[in-house]
C-alpha positions as CSV (number, residue, x, y, z in Angstrom):
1,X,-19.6,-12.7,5.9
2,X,-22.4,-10.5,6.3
3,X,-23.3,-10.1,2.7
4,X,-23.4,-13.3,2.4
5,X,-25.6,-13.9,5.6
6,X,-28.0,-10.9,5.5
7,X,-28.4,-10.4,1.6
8,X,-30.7,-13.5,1.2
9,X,-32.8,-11.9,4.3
10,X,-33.8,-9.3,2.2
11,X,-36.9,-10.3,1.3
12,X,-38.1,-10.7,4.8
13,X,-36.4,-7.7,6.2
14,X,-36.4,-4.7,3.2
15,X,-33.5,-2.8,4.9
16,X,-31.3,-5.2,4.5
17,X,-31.3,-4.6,0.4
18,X,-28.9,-2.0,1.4
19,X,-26.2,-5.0,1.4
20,X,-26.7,-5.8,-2.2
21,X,-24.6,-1.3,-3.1
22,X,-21.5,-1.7,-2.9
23,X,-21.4,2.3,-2.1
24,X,-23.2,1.0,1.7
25,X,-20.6,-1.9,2.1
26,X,-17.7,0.4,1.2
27,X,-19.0,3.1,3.4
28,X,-19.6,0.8,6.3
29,X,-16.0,-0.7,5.8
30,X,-14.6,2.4,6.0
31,X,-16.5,3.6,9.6
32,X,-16.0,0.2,10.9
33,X,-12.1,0.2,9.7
34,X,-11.7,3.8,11.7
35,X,-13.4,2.1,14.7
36,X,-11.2,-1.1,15.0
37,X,-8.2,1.0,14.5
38,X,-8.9,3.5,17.3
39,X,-10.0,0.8,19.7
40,X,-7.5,-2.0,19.4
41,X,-4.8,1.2,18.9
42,X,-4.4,1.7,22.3
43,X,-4.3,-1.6,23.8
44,X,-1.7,-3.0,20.7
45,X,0.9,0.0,21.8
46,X,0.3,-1.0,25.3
47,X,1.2,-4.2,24.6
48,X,4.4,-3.5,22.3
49,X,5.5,-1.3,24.9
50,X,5.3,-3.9,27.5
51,X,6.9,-6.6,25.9
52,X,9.3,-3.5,24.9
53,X,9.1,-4.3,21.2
54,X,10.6,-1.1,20.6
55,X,12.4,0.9,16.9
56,X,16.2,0.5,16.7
57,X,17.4,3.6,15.0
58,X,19.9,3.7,12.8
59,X,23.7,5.4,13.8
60,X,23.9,6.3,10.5
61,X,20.6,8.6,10.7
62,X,19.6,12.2,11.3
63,X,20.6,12.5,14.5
64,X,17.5,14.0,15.4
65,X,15.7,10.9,14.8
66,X,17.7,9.4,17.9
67,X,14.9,10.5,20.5
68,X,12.7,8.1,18.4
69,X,14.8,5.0,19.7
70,X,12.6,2.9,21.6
71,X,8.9,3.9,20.5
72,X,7.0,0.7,20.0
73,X,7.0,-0.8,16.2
74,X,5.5,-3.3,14.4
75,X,1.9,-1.0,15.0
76,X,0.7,-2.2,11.6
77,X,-0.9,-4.6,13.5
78,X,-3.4,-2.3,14.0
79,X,-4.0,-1.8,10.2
80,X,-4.0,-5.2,9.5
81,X,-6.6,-5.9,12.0
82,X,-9.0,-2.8,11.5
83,X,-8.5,-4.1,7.3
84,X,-9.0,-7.9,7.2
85,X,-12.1,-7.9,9.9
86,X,-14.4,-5.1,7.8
87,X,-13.3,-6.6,4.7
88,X,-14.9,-9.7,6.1
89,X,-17.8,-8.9,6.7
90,X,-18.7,-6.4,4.0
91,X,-17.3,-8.3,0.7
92,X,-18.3,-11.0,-1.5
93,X,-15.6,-13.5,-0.3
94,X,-16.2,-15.9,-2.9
95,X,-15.3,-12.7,-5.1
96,X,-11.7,-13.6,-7.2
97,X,-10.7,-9.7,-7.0
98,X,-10.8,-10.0,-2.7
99,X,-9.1,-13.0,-2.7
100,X,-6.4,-12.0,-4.7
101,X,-6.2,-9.3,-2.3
102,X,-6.4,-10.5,0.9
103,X,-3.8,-13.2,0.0
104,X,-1.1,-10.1,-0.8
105,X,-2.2,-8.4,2.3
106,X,-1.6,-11.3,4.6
107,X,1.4,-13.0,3.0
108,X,3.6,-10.0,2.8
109,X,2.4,-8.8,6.2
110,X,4.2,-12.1,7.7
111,X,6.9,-11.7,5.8
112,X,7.1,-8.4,7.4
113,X,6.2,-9.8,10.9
114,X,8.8,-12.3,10.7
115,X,11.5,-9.3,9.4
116,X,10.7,-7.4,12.7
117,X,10.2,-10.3,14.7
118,X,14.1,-11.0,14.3
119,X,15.4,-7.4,14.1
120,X,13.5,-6.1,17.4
121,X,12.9,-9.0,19.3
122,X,16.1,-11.6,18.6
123,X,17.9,-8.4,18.1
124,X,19.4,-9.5,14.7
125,X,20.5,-6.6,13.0
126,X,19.5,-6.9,9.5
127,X,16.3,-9.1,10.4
128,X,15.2,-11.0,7.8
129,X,18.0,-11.6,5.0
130,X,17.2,-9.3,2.2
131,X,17.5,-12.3,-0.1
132,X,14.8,-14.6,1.7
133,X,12.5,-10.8,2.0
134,X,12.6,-11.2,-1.4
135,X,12.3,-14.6,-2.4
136,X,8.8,-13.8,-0.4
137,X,7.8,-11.2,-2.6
138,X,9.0,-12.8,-6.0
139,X,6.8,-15.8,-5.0
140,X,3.8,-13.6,-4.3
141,X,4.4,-11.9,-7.7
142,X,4.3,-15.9,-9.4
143,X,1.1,-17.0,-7.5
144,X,-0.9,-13.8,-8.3
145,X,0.5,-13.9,-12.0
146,X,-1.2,-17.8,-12.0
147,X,-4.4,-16.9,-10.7
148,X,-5.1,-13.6,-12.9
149,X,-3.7,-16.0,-16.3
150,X,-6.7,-18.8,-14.9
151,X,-9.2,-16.1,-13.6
152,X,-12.3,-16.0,-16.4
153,X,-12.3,-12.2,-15.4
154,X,-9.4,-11.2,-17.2
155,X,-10.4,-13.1,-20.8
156,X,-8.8,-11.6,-23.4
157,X,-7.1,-8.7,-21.1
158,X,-5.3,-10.8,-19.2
159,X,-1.6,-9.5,-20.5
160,X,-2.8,-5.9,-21.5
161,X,-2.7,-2.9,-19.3
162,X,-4.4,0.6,-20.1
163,X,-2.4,3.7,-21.2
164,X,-2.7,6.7,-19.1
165,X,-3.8,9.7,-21.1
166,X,-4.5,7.6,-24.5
167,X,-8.3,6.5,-25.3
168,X,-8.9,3.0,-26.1
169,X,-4.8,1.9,-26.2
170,X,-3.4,-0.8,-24.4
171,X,0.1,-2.4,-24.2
172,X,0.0,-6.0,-24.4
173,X,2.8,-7.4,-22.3
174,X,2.6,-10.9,-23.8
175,X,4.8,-13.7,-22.4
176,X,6.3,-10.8,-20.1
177,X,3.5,-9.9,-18.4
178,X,4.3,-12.4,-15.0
179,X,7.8,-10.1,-14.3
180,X,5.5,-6.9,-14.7
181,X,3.8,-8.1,-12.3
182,X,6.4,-9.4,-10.2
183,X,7.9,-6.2,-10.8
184,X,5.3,-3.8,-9.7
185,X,4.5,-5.5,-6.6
186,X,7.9,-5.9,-5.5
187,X,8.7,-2.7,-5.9
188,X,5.7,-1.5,-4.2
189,X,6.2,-3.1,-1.5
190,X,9.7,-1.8,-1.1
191,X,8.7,1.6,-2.3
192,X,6.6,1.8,1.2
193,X,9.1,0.1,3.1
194,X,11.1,3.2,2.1
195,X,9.1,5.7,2.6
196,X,8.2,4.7,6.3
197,X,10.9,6.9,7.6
198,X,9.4,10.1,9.2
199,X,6.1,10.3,11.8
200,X,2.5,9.8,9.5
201,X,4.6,10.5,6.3
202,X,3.3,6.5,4.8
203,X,0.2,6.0,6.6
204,X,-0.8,9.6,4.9
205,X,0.6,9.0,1.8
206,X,-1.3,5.3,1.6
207,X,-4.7,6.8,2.3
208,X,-4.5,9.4,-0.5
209,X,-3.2,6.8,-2.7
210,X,-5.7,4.0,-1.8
211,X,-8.6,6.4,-1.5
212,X,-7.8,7.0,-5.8
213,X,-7.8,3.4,-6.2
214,X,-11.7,2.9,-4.4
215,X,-13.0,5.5,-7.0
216,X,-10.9,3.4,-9.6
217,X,-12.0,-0.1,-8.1
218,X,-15.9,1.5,-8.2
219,X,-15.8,2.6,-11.7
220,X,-14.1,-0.2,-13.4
221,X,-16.6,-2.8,-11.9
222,X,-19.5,-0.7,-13.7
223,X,-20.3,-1.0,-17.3
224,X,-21.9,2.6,-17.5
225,X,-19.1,4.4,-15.8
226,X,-16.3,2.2,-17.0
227,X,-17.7,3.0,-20.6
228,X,-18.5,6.5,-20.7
229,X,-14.3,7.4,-19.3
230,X,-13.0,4.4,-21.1
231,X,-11.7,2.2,-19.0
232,X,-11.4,-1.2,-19.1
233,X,-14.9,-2.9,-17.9
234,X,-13.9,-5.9,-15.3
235,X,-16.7,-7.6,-13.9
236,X,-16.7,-8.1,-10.4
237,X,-13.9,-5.6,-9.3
238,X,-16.5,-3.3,-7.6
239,X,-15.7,-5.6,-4.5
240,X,-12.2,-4.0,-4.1
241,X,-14.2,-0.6,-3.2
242,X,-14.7,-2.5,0.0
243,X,-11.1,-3.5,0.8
244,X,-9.4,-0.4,-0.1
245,X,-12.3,1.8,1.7
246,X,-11.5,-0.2,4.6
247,X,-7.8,0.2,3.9
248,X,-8.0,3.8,3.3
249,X,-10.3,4.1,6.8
250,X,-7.1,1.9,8.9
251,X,-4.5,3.9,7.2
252,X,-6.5,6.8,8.9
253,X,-7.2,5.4,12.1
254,X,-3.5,4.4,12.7
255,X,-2.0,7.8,11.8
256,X,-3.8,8.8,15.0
257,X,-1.6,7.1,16.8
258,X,1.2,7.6,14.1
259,X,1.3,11.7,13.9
260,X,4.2,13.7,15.1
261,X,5.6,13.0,18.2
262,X,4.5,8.8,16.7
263,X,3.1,6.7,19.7
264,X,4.1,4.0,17.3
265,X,5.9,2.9,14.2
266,X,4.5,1.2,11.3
267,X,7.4,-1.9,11.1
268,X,7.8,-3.8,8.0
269,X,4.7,-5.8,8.6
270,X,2.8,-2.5,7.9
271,X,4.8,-1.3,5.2
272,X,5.8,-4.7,3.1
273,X,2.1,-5.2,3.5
274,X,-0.1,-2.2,2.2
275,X,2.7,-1.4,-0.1
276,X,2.0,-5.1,-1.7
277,X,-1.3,-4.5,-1.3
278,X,-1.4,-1.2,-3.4
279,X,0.9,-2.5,-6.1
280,X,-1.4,-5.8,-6.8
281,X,-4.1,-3.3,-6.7
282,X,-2.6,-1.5,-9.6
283,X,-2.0,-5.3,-11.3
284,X,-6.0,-6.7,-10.8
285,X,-7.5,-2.6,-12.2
286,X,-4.8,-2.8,-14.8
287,X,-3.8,0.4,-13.7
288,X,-0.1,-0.5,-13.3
289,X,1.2,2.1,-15.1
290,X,-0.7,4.7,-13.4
291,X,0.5,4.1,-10.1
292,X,3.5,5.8,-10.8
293,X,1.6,8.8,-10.7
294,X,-0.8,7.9,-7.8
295,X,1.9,6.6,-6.0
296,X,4.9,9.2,-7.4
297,X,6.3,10.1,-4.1
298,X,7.0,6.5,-3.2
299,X,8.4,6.2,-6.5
300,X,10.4,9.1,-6.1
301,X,11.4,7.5,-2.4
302,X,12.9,4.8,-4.4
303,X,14.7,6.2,-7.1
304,X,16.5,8.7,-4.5
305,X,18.1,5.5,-3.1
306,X,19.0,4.1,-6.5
307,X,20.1,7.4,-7.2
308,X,22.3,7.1,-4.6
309,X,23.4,4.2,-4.6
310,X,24.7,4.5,-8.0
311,X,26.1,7.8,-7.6
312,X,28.6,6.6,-4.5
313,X,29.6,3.4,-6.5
314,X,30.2,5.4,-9.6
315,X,32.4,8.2,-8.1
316,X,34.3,5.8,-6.2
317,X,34.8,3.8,-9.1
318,X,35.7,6.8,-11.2
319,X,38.4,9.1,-8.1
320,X,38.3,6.0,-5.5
321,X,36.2,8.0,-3.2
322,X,32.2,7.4,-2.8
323,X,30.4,10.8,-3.1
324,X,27.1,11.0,-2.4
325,X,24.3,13.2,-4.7
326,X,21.4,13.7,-2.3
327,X,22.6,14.8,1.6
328,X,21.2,11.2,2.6
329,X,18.2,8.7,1.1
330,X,15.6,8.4,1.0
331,X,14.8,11.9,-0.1
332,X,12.7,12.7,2.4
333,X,16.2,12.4,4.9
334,X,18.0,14.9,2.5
335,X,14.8,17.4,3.0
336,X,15.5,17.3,6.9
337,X,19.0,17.6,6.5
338,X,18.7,20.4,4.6
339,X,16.8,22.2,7.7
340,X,13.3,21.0,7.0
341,X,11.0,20.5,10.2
342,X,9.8,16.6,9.8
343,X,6.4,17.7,10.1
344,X,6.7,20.8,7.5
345,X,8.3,17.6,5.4
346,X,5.9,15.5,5.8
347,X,2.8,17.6,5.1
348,X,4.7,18.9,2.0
349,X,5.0,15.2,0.8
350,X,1.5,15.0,1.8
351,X,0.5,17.8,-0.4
352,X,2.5,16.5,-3.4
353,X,0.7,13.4,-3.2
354,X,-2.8,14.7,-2.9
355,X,-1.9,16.9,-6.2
356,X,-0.3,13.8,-8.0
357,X,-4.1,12.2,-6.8
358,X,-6.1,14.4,-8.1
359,X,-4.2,14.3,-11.8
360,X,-4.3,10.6,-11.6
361,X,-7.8,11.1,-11.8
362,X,-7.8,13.7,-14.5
363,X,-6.0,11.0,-16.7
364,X,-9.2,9.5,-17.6
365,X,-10.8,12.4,-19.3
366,X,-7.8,13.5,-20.9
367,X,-7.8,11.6,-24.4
């Protein structure tokens, strides 16, 4: 909105060429992302605890967790609102890259409104039925696949993805390419969903992972950088530097409100959201396979609970009794049964995903 307002003013007002770096937009996405997100903060957990839109915890929990019953949820409201506005008015909006984007951000974001909606408020237990959650996600998956197969951006890349670690090597997914991408953001968007268990464990995790994928975003959209550490050169995608700066800036800004003892909970219209977000970010960088190591702990999150899962039903099936592997999932849970302090877990998890970070980024000069 305001690149596209101010940046033809430039030649009557010099300062204003600042609009035309996407290093300025980012930055001021970022600033303006932290200042939404401490300002409407307040006044959304006010609300949520007036209208006493407050976290059901589950019996079958750490018990510990039961003081937690009735803190206000659904607070990724606040990231939602301190993203979408500075993303606005910083990015090129007619850009294919932030429209893409933004379309993932907000769709999953009502599916997860409408999950919480009918778990907190119409006290359903189970909220939204797991089938229609992901009927929701599998038709994202379909319209993104659509747009990137008619999107002139993506000619003659459209079904490859790089290789971490290898130089010039790609896979070329073919005919399979629209489940890969169904795949990835799916399970994304679950991944978070599952990870959102413990105070400022996802909001912390989202910012490290989304703060890789600016400097990915930056580099890939520049045919110097993107050449020199051989990555794949897509033209335009220097615009998602603005979104996830801005992302990375709310995911900040609401873990002030989120750190141990939380003032509020994230809900599934934060997690389904940014963790759709940060998978189709993966899908438009072609990074997908690399966000199994920028995002490893939420992977890890997952495959505890499939781990699990298939454990108990395997045991029972084998002795007629369910055994369980970990003490509880996701894994995070079997830490604090174990003994672990929830905030000696969560800065541990924190630290894991800052190292997995920084050797994300290593990838791209090891060849």
């Amino acid at each position: 909105m305001l690149y596209e307002l101010l940046l033809p003013l430039k030649t009557y007002y010099s300062p204003l060429n600042l609009f035309q770096y996407i290093t300025f937009r980012s930055a001021s996405a970022a600033i303006v992302a932290l200042f939404i997100s401490f300002l409407i903060g307040p006044w959304i957990i006010h609300k949520l605890r007036f209208h006493q839109i407050g976290e059901e915890i589950r019996s079958s929990g750490p018990e510990s967790h039961l003081v937690k019953k009735g803190t206000p949820t659904m607070g990724g409201i606040i990231i939602l609102g301190s993203v979408i506005l500075p993303t606005l008015l910083f990015a090129d909006l007619s850009n294919t890259f932030i429209q893409i984007i933004l379309l993932s951000l907000i769709w999953m974001g009502i599916i997860g409104f409408l999950d919480d909606y009918l778990k907190v408020v119409k006290k359903f237990e189970k909220g939204l039925i797991g089938k229609y959650k992901l009927i929701g996600q599998i038709s994202l998956g379909i319209i993104i696949s659509f747009w990137i197969y008619n999107t002139s951006e993506y000619q003659n890349i459209v079904s490859s993805t790089s290789i971490p670690f290898l130089k010039n090597y790609e896979i070329d997914f073919g005919l399979f390419y629209p489940l890969i991408i169904i795949l990835v953001i799916t399970g994304t968007s679950n991944a978070v969903n599952l990870t959102d268990g413990l105070d400022g464990l996802a909001a912390g995790l989202l910012a490290i992972s989304f703060s890789v994928f600016s400097a990915i975003a930056y580099i890939s959209g520049r045919v110097d950088f993107s050449d020199y550490l051989n990555i794949m050169y897509l033209p335009g995608a220097g615009e998602l530097t603005i979104f996830t700066a801005a992302i990375t800036g709310a995911c900040i800004g609401y873990l002030w409100f989120n750190a141990s003892p939380a003032e509020v909970f994230m809900g599934d219209i934060g997690s389904l959201s940014t963790g759709a977000a940060l998978g189709t970010l993966a899908v438009l960088l072609k990074k997908e396979l690399l966000l199994a190591i920028i995002g490893g702990v939420f992977v890890w999150e997952a495959i505890s609970v499939m781990i699990q899962v298939g454990y108990f039903r395997w045991t029972k099936y084998r002795s007629g009794k369910g055994e369980r592997f970990f003490k509880m999932a996701p894994i995070h849970h079997h830490f604090e049964l174990k003994g672990w302090p929830e905030s000696r877990v969560v800065i541990r998890f924190w630290i894991i995903g800052i190292l997995l970070a920084l050797f994300s980024l290593t990838t791209f000069k090891i060849r």
